[in-house]
C-alpha positions as CSV (number, residue, x, y, z in Angstrom):
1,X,66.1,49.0,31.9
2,X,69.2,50.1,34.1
3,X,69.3,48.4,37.4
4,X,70.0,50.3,40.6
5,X,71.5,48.2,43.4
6,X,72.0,48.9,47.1
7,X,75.3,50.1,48.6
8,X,76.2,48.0,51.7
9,X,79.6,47.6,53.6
10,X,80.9,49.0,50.8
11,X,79.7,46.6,48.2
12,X,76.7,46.9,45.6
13,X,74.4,44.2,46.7
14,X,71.7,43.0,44.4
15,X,69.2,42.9,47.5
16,X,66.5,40.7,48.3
17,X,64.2,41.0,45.3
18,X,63.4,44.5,42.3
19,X,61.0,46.6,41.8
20,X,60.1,48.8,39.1
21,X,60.6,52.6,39.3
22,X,58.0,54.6,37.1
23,X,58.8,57.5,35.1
24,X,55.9,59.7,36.6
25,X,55.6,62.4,33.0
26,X,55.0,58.9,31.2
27,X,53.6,56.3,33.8
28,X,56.3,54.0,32.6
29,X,58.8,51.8,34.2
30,X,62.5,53.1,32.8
31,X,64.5,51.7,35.6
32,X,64.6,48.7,38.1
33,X,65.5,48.8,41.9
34,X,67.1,46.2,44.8
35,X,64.7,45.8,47.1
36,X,66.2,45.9,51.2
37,X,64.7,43.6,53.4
38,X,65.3,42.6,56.5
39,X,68.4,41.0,56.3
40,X,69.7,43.5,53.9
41,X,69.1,46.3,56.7
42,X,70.3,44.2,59.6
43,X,73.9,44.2,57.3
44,X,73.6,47.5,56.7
45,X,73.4,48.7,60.6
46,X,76.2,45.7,61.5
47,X,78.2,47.3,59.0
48,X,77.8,50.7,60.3
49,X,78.4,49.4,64.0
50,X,81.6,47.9,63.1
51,X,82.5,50.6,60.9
52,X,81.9,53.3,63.8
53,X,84.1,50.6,66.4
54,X,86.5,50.4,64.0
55,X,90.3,51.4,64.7
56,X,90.3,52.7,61.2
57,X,87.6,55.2,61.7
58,X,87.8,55.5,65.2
59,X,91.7,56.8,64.9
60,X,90.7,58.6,61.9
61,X,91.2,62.8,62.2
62,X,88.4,64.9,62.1
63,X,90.5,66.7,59.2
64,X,91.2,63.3,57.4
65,X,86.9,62.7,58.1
66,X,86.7,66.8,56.3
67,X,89.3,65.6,53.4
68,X,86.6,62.8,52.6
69,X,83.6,65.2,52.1
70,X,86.1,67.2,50.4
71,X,86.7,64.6,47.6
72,X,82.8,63.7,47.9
73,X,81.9,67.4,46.8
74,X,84.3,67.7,43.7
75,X,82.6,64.0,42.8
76,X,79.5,65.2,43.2
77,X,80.1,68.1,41.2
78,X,81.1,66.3,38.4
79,X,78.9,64.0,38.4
80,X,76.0,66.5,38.5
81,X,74.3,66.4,34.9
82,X,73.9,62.7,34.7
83,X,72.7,62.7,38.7
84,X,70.0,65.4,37.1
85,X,69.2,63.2,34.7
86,X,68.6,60.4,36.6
87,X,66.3,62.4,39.2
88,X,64.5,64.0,36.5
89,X,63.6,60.8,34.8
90,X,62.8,59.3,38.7
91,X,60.8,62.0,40.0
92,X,59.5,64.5,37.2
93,X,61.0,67.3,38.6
94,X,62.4,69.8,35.7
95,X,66.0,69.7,34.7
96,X,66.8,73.4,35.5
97,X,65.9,72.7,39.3
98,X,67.5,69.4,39.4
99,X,70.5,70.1,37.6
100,X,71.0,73.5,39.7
101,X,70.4,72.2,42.4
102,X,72.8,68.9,42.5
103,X,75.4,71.5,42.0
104,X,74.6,73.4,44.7
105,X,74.8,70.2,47.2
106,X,78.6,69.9,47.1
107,X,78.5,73.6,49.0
108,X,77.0,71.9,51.5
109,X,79.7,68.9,51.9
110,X,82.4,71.4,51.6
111,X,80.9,73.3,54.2
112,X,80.9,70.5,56.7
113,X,84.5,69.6,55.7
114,X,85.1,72.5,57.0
115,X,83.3,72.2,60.5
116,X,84.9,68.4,60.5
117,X,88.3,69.4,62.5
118,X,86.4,73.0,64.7
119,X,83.7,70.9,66.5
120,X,85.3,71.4,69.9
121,X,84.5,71.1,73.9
122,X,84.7,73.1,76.4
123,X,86.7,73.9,79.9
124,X,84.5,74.5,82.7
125,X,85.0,77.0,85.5
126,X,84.3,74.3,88.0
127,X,83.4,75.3,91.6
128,X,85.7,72.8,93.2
129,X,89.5,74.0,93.6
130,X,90.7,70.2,93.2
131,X,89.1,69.4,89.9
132,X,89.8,70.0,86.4
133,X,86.7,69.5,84.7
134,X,86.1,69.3,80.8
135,X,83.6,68.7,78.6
136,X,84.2,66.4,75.3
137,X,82.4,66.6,72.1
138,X,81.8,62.7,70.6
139,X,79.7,61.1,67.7
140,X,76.5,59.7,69.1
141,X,76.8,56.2,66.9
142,X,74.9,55.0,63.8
143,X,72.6,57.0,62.5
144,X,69.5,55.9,60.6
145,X,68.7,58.6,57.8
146,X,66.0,58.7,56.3
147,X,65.1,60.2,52.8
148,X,62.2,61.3,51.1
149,X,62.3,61.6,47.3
150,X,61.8,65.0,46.9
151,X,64.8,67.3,47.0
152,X,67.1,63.6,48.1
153,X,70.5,64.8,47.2
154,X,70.1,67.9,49.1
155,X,67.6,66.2,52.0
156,X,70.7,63.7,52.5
157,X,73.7,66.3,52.2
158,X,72.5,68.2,55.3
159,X,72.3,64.5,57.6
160,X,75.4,62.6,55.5
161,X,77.9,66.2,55.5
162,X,77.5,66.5,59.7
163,X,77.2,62.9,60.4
164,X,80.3,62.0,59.0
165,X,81.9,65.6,60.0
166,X,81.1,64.4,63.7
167,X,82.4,61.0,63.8
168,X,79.2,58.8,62.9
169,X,78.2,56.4,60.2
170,X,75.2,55.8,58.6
171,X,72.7,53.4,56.7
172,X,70.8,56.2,54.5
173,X,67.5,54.9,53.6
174,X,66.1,56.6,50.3
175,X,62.4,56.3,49.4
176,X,61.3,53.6,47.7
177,X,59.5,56.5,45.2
178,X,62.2,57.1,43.2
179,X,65.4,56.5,44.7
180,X,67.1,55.6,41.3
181,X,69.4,59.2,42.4
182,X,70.6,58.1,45.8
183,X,71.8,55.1,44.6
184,X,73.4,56.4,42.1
185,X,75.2,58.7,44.5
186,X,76.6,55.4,46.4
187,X,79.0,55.3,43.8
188,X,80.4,58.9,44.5
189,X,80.5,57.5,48.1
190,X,82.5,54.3,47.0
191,X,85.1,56.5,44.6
192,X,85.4,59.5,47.3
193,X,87.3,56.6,49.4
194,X,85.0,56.0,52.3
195,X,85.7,52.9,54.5
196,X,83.5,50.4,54.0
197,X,80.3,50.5,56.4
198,X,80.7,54.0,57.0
199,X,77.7,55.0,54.9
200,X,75.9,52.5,53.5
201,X,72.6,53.1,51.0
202,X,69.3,51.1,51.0
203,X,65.9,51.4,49.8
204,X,62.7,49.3,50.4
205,X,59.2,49.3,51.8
206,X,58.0,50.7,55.2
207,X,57.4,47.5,57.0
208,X,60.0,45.4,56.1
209,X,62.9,47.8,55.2
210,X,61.6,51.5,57.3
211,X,60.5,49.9,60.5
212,X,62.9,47.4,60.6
213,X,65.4,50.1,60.3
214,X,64.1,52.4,62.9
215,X,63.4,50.1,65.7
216,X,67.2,48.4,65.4
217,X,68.8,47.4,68.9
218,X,72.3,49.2,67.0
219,X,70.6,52.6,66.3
220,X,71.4,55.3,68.1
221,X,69.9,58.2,66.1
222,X,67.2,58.6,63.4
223,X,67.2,61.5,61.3
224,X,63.6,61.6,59.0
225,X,62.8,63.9,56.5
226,X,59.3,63.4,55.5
227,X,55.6,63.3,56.4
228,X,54.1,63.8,60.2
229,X,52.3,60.1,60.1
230,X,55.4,58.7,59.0
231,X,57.4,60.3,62.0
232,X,54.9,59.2,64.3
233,X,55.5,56.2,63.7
234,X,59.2,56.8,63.5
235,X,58.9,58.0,67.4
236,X,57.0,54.7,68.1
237,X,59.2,52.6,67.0
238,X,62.3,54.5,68.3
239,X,60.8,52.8,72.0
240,X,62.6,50.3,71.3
241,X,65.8,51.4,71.1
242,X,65.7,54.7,72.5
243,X,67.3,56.1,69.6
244,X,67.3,60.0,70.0
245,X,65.5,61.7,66.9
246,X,65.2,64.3,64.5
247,X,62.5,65.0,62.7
248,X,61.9,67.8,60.0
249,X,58.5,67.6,58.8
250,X,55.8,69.4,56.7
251,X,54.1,72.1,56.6
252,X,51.3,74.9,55.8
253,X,53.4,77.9,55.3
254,X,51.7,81.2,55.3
255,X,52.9,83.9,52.5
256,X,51.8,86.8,53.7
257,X,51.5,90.1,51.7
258,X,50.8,93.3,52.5
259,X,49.3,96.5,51.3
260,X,52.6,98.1,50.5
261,X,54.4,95.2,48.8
262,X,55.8,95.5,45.9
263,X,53.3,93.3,43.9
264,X,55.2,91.9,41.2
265,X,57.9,91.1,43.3
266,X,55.5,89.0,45.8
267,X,53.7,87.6,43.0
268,X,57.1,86.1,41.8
269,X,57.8,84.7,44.8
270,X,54.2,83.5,45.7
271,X,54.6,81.1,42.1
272,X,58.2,79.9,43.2
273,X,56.9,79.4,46.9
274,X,54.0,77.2,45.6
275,X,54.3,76.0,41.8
276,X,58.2,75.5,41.5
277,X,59.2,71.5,41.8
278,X,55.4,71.3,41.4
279,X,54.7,72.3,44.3
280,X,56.3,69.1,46.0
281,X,58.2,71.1,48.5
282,X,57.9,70.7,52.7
283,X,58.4,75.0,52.8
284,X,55.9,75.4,49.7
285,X,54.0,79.1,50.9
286,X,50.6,77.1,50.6
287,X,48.2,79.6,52.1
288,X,48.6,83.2,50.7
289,X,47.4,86.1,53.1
290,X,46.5,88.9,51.4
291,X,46.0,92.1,52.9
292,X,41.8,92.9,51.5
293,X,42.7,96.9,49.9
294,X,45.1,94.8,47.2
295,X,43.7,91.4,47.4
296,X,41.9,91.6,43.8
297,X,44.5,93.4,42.3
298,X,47.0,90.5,43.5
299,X,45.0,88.3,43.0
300,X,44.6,88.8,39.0
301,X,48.5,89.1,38.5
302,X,49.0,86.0,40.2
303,X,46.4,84.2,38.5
304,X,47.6,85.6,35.1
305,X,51.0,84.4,35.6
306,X,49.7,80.9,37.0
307,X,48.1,80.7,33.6
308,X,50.7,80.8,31.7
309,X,53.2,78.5,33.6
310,X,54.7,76.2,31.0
311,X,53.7,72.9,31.8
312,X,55.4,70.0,30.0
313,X,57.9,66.8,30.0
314,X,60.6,67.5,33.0
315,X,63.8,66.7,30.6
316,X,63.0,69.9,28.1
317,X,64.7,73.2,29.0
318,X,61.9,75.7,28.0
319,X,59.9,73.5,30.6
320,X,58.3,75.2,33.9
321,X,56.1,72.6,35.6
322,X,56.5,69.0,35.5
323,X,54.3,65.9,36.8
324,X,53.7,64.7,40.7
325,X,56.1,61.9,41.7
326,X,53.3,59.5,41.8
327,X,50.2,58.3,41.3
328,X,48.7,58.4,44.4
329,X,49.7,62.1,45.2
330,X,47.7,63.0,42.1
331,X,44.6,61.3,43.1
332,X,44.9,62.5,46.7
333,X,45.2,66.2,45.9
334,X,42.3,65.8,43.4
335,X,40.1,64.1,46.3
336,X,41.3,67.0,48.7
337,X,40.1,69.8,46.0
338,X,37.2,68.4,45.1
339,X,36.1,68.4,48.4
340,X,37.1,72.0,49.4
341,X,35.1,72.8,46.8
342,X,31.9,71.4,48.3
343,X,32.9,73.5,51.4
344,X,32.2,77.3,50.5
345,X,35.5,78.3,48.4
346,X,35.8,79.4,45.2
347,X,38.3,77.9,42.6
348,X,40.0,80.8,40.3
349,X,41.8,78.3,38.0
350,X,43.0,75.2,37.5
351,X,41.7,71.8,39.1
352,X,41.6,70.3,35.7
353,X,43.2,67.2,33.4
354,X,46.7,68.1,32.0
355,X,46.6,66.9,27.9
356,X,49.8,64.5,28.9
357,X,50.4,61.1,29.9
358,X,52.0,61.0,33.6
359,X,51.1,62.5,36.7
360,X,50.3,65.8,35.7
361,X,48.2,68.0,37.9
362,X,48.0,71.8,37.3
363,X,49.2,75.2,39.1
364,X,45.6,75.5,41.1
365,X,44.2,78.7,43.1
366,X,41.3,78.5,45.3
367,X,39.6,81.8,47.0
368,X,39.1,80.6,50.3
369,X,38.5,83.8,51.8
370,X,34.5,82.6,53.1
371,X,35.6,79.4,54.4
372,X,38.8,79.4,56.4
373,X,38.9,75.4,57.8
374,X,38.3,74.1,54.3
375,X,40.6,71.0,53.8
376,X,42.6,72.7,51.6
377,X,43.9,75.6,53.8
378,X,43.7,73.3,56.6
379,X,45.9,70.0,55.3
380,X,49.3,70.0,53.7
381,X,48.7,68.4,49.6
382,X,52.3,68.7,48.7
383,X,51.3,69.8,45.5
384,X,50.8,73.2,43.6
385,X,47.5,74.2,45.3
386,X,47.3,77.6,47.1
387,X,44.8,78.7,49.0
388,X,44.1,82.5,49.3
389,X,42.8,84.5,52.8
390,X,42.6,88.0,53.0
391,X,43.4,89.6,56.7
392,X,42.0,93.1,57.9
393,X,45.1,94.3,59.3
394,X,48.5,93.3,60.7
395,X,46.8,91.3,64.1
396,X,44.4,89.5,62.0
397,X,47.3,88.8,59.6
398,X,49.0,86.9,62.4
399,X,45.5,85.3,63.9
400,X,45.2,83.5,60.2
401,X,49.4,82.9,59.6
402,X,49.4,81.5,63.0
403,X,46.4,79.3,62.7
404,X,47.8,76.3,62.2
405,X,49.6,72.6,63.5
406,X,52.2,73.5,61.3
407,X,55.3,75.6,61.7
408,X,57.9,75.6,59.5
409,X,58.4,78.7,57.0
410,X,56.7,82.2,56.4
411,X,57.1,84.4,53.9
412,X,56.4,88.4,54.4
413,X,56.3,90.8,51.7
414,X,56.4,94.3,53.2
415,X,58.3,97.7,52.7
416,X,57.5,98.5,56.3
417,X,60.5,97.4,58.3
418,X,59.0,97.9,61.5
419,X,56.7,95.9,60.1
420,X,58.6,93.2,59.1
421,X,60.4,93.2,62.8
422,X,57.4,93.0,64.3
423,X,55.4,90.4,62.5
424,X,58.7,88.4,62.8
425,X,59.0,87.7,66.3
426,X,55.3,86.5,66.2
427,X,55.4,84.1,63.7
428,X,55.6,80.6,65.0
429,X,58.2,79.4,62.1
430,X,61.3,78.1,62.0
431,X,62.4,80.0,58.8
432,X,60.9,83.7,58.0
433,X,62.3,84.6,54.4
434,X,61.1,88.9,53.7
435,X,60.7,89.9,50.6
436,X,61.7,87.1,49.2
437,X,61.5,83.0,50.0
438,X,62.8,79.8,49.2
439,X,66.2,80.4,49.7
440,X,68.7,77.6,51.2
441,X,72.6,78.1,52.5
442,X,74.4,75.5,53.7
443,X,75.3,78.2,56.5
444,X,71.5,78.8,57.7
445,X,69.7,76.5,60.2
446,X,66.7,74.6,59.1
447,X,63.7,73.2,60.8
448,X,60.4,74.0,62.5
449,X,57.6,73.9,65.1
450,X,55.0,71.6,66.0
451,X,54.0,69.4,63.5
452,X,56.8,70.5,61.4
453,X,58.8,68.5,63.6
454,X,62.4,69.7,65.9
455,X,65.8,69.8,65.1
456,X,67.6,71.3,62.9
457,X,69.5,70.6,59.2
458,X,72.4,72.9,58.1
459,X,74.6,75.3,59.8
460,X,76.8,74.8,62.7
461,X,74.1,73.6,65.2
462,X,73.0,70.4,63.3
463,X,76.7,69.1,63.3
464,X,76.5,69.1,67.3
465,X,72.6,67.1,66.2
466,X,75.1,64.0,66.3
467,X,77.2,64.0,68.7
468,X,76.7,63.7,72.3
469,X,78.5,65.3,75.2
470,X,80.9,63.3,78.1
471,X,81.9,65.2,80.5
472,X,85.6,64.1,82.5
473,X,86.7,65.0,85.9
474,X,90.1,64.8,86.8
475,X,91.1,65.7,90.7
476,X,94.6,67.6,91.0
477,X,95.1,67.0,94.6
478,X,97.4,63.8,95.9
479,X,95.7,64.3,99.2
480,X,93.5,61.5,100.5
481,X,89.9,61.7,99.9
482,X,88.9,62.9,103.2
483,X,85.1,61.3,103.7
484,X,84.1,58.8,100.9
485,X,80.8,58.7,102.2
486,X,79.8,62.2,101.0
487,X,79.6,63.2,97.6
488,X,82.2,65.4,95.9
């Protein structure tokens, strides 16, 4: 089996013990992974402490830090097939989205190259006529990342690409489901000519590699991509060190669709927003909200095409839907279904054993139109289950879309711009996509509300996520201070 090790000072470290990583369309161990303990993650911070101390890094340009990313893209690039590969063997997900998708990520290093050297302060119009007074931008330290295994080449781009445009270093902490890919990518780190300790790579269990991590005296930010219990405990353990935090979370994103949609167009985009990558997405338009004159109508076309959703292993081209990641996600969906379906909803199809060894659960509808606060419309399942509401009109559309802990991404499908305006400035999301949805830019801001967590990932804003303001004061005037006892 190949053997993934961790990435540490700039070194490949054979960590404190392995584990096995399952192939999830076969339930078989193909690969094994170093295990970071303890020690492993207190040399991973050190390293990153006295790489961010450093003369080298600390007298290295902000175009020299965009010339690294630079080189890190066109690796990354290259290397994207057999990166694809190894996440489709290590998560399930199919190869068109993971080999599209790996390509797409250098965009978003190049992108932050190119904000490296045009992160600037600013000159302030100070009310004192003896002062010049200016205010510096400056990397706020070591940064804890942390990765989840879905989407983890892209999930790590938007923290690594402004960390390092900014002036930080890292200890990246991939999920210990799958994280055959990120290790990998240490490699593309090592060859793109980083100095050692500058981003370092780990993997390992919550307690003795996550929280070890997070509550680290040498810490100064946390950046989690991942699941709201898991934050909170993030947040908690963050007391300690009083590391400033960014969370983006889940959610229960409503896809709302209107009477004068264009039907195949929504119904599309309603099986991208919840059956592509299996429905393992945080954005994943969960809860559709169908206006009632077209609900059966939608209804049927989106069941038809749900139905006939290739389903299959993740490394064939012709294939559509692959496995869940694990085991447990499987079994916890199921549970959650099962017992929806004891509260007053209706399941239109699926819910059923996939014919396949692995993980396999199948593109599932549920009519919960009589039962609103069923567990399934109410709880995120990160999986391919959507839950259908119909709404009256345009206010009850927003009463249902808004009914929820969550607020991360909406989806509108309307001809009506007005409409669209409107509905817009009501939603409590952090990303409204109309007429279309899961679209990503390295250019766009990212992030959410509530329980979906603050912060944001990509565009110009998250590079300032990492740096921290100081703010110098420099008196002009060679005349004696004339009373030191009051305050300038």
């Amino acid at each position: 089996m190949e053997f993934f090790k961790l990435y540490i000072n700039g070194q490949f470290d054979a960590g404190a013990a392995r584990f096995p990583s399952l192939n999830p369309a076969t339930n078989t161990p193909w690969a094994e992974v170093a295990e970071a303990r303890s020690a492993e993650v207190n040399r991973a911070v050190e390293a990153a402490h006295q790489a961010f101390h450093s003369e080298r890094w600390r007298n290295m340009t902000a175009s020299a830090r965009g010339k690294l990313l630079l080189r890190l893209a066109d690796l990354l690039e290259q290397h994207a097939p057999e990166l694809a590969r190894l996440e489709t063997l290590d998560t399930g997900k199919i190869i068109r989205e993971t080999q599209a998708q790996i390509a797409y990520v250098a965009e978003y290093y190049r992108y932050y190259a190119g904000i490296a050297d045009k992160m600037s302060g600013s000159v302030l119009a100070i009310d004192k006529a003896d002062m010049e007074t200016w205010v510096r931008r400056e990397p706020i330290g070591v940064v804890a990342a942390i990765i989840p295994w879905n989407s983890q080449l892209f999930l790590s781009a938007v923290k690594i690409g402004p960390a390092i445009a900014a002036g930080c270093t890292l200890v990246v902490k991939a999920s210990e489901s799958a994280p055959a890919p990120m290790l990998a990518f240490a490699q593309l780190i090592d060859q793109a000519g980083f100095p050692p300790g500058v981003c370092n790579i780990i993997t390992g269990f919550a307690e003795q590699c996550g929280s070890v991590l997070t509550a680290h005296p040498l810490v100064d930010h946390i950046a989690f991509t991942g699941g709201a219990d898991t934050a909170r405990h993030i947040v908690r353990s963050s007391a300690d060190n009083l590391a400033s935090t960014s969370l983006e979370l889940g959610g229960k994103s409503p896809f709302m669709v209107f009477e004068d949609a264009d039907l195949d167009s929504a119904a599309n985009a309603q099986v991208a927003a919840i059956f592509s990558a299996s429905g393992q997405s945080c954005v994943a338009g969960s809860r559709l909200l169908v206006a009632e004159s077209i609900k059966s109508a939608f209804l049927a076309k989106l069941t038809e095409k749900a139905r006939s959703i290739v389903i299959g292993a993740p490394q064939q081209p012709e294939t559509q839907f692959g496995p869940l990641c694990t085991l447990q996600q499987k079994t916890r969906i199921h549970a959650i279904v099962s017992r929806s379906l004891t509260q007053g909803v209706e399941l239109v199809t699926g819910h059923h054993e996939v014919d396949l060894p692995g993980f396999y659960y199948p593109p599932t509808i549920i009519d919960c139109s009589r039962n609103p606060q069923a567990d399934c419309v109410t709880q995120e399942l990160f999986g391919p289950v959507l839950s259908v509401l119909s709404f009256k009109d345009e206010a009850d559309a927003l009463r249902l879309a808004n009914a929820t802990a969550y607020g991360l991404a909406a989806g509108i499908f309307t001809r009506n711009l007005t409409r669209a305006h409107r509905v817009t400035r009501r939603l409590r999301a952090g990303v409204v996509w109309l007429n279309t949805y899961r679209a990503v830019s390295p250019l766009a801001p990212f992030g959410g509300y509530g329980q979906s967590g603050f912060g944001r990932e990509g565009g110009f804003d998250a590079a300032l996520e990492y740096t921290t303001s100081k703010t110098v004061w420099l008196r002009t005037s060679d005349d004696p201070i004339d009373d030191p006892f009051i305050m300038r």
